[in-house]
N, C-alpha and C positions, 0 to 999 in steps of 0.2 A: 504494500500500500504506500502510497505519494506520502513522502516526508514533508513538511512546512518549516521553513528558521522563525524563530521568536525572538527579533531582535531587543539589543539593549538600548538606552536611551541615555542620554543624560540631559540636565538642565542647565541650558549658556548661563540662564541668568533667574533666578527665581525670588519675588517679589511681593509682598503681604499685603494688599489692598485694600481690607476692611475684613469682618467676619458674618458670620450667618448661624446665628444659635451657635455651635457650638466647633464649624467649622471653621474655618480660615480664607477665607475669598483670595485668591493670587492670581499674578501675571509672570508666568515662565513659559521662555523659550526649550521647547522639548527637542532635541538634535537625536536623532539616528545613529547608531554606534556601529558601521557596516560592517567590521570585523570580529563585533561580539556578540554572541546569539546561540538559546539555546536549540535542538531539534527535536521535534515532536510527530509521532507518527503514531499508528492505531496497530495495534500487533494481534492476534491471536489468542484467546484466554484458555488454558489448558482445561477447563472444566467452565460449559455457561453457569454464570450464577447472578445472583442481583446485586452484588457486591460491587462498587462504582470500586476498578482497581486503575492505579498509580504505579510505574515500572518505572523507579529513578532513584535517585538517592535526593530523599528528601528527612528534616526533622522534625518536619510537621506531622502530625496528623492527617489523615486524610478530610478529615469535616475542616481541618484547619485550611486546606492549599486551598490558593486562588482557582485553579481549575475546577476542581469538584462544586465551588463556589457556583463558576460559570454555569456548570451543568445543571447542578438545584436551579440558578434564575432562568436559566432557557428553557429547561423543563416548565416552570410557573408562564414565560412568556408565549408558549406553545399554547393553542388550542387541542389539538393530539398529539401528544407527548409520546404515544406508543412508540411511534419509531424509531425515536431517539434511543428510549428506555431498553427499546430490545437489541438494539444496535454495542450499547454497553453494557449488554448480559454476556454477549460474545466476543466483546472485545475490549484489550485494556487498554489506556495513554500511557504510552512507553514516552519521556524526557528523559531525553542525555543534555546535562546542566553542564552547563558554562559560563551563564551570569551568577555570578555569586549573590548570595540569600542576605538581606537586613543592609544591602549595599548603596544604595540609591539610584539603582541602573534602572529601576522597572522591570527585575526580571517576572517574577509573580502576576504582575498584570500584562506583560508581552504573553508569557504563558496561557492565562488565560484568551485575551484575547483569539489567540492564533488556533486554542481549541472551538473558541465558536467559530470562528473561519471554516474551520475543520468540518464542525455537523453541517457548516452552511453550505458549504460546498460539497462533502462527501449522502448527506439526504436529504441533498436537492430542499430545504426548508423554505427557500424563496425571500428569507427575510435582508431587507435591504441594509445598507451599511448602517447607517441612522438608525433602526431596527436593533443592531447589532449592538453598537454604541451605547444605546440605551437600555440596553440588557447588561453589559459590562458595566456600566455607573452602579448599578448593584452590588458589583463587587466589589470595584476600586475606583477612586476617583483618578487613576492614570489610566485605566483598561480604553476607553475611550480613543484617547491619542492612537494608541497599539491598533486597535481597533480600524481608523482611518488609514492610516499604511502610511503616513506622507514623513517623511525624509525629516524635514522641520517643519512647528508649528509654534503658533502662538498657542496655550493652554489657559484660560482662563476661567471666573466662576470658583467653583469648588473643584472644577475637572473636567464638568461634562461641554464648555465651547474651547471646541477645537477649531483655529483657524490657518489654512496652509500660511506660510510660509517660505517665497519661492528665492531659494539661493543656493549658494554648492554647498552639498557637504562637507564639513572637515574632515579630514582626518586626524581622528582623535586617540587617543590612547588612556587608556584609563589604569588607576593600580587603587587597588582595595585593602585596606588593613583590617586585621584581626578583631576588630574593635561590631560588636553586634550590636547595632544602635537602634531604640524603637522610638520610629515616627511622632506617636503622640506623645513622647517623653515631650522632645524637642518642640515639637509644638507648642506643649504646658509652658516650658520654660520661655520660650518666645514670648507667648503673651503676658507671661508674670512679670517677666525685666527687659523687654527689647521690645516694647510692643510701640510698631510705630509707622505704621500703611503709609503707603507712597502716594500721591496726587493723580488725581486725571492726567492733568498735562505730561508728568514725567511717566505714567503708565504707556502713553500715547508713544511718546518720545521712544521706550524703549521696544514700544509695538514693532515702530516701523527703522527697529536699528539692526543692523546686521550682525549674524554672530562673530565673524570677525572683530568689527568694530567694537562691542563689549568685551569681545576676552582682551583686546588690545587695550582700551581706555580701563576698565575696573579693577580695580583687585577683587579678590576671594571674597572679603567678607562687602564688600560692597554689590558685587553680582548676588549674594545670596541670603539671603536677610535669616537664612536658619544657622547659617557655618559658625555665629559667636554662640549663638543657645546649645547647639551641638557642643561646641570646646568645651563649653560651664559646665554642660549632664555629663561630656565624656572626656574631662581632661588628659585621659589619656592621647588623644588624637591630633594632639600638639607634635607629639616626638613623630609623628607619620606628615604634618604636612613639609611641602619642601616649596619652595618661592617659584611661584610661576603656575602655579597649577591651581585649579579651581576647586569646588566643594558642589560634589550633583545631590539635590531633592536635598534631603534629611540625612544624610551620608549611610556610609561611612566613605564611601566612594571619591578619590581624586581626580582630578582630568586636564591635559592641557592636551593642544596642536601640536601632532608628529612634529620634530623637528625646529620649534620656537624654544 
């Protein structure tokens, strides 16, 4: 059966614009990691059974992964679900991982993502991308981005406006340290001591700025309004940054341009 890549992502520049009950409203640039990606296919289940199986090395649980996520909300967005349902009695999602887990690459929600691709294209489901998008916002507020396929976007809202953004991709390189950082730590801490949403005008400004031209003019903590709340929860990830490289989502994840 036809393999799909789940690519990585990272954020040129990510931005805290206001909040919404209890989320965090932002504006980041989402860039395409084209040499990091995990692969995802549909294998053969040794015995049918109703058991939604996982073939990867994962330390979650299964009720925990973003995929099985996908699958419960596609299941609920289906009017006949049968298909689906009998489709993964006989068959498991085999992932060979290469984005690393709690990293800030988006590997979890590329994952997902690229499983509803999978049903959508593999039983014919018919449901359109926007369709799809809006089943992924159920799981994670990046699945969306993953979802639209486009190279870079503008990300805004909580997750779910995705706007292309049309320019070349970098080549990025990315290195990940040891350091398992959770999202809504950083968050908490963001809004208790660094809580401080950026303007229209300068959201605008950096709508229409190129990723080049922000990793050239910013630094780290200024492209990313989470990278100081991160140091504070996880002082450790001082001894990991190195000058010139950036801080994607919530970390733990580094990034600079091959070659700068």
């Amino acid at each position: 059966m036809q393999s799909y890549k789940a690519y990585a992502k990272v954020n040129i520049f990510l931005k805290i614009t206001g909040t919404r009950g209890n989320y965090h409203e932002i504006i980041s640039r989402f860039m395409r990691v084209e040499g990091l990606y995990d692969t995802l296919s549909f294998v053969s289940k040794q015995e049918v059974s109703n058991d939604f199986e996982i073939v990867g090395s994962f330390t979650c649980t299964t009720q925990q992964n973003t995929i099985y996520k996908a699958y419960k909300a596609l299941c609920e967005k289906l009017e006949d679900a049968t298909p689906l349902k009998n489709h993964m009695r006989n068959y498991a999602i085999k992932v060979e991982k290469k984005i690393p887990a709690f990293a800030g690459l988006g590997g979890g929600s590329s994952d997902a993502a690229t499983f509803l691709h999978m049903c959508n294209d593999l039983l014919s489901l018919d449901l359109s991308v926007d369709e799809l998008a809006e089943v992924g916002l159920h799981v994670g507020a990046d699945v969306p981005f993953f979802v639209y396929g486009y190279k870079s976007a503008n990300v805004s809202g909580i997750g779910e406006i995705v706007e292309p953004f049309e320019e070349e991709l970098l080549a990025i390189e990315t290195y990940t340290p040891k350091v398992e950082i959770s999202t809504p730590k950083v968050y908490s801490i963001y809004r208790k001591d660094f809580f401080h949403p950026i303007d229209e005008v300068t959201t605008q400004k950096l709508k229409n700025t190129s990723s080049a031209e922000v990793l050239a003019h910013y630094s780290a903590q200024e492209a990313n309004d989470l990278f100081a709340p991160a140091l504070q929860g996880y002082p450790e990830l001082k001894q990991y940054y190195k000058e010139g490289y950036f801080f994607s989502g919530s970390g733990s994840s580094f990034f600079k341009v091959k070659g700068k």
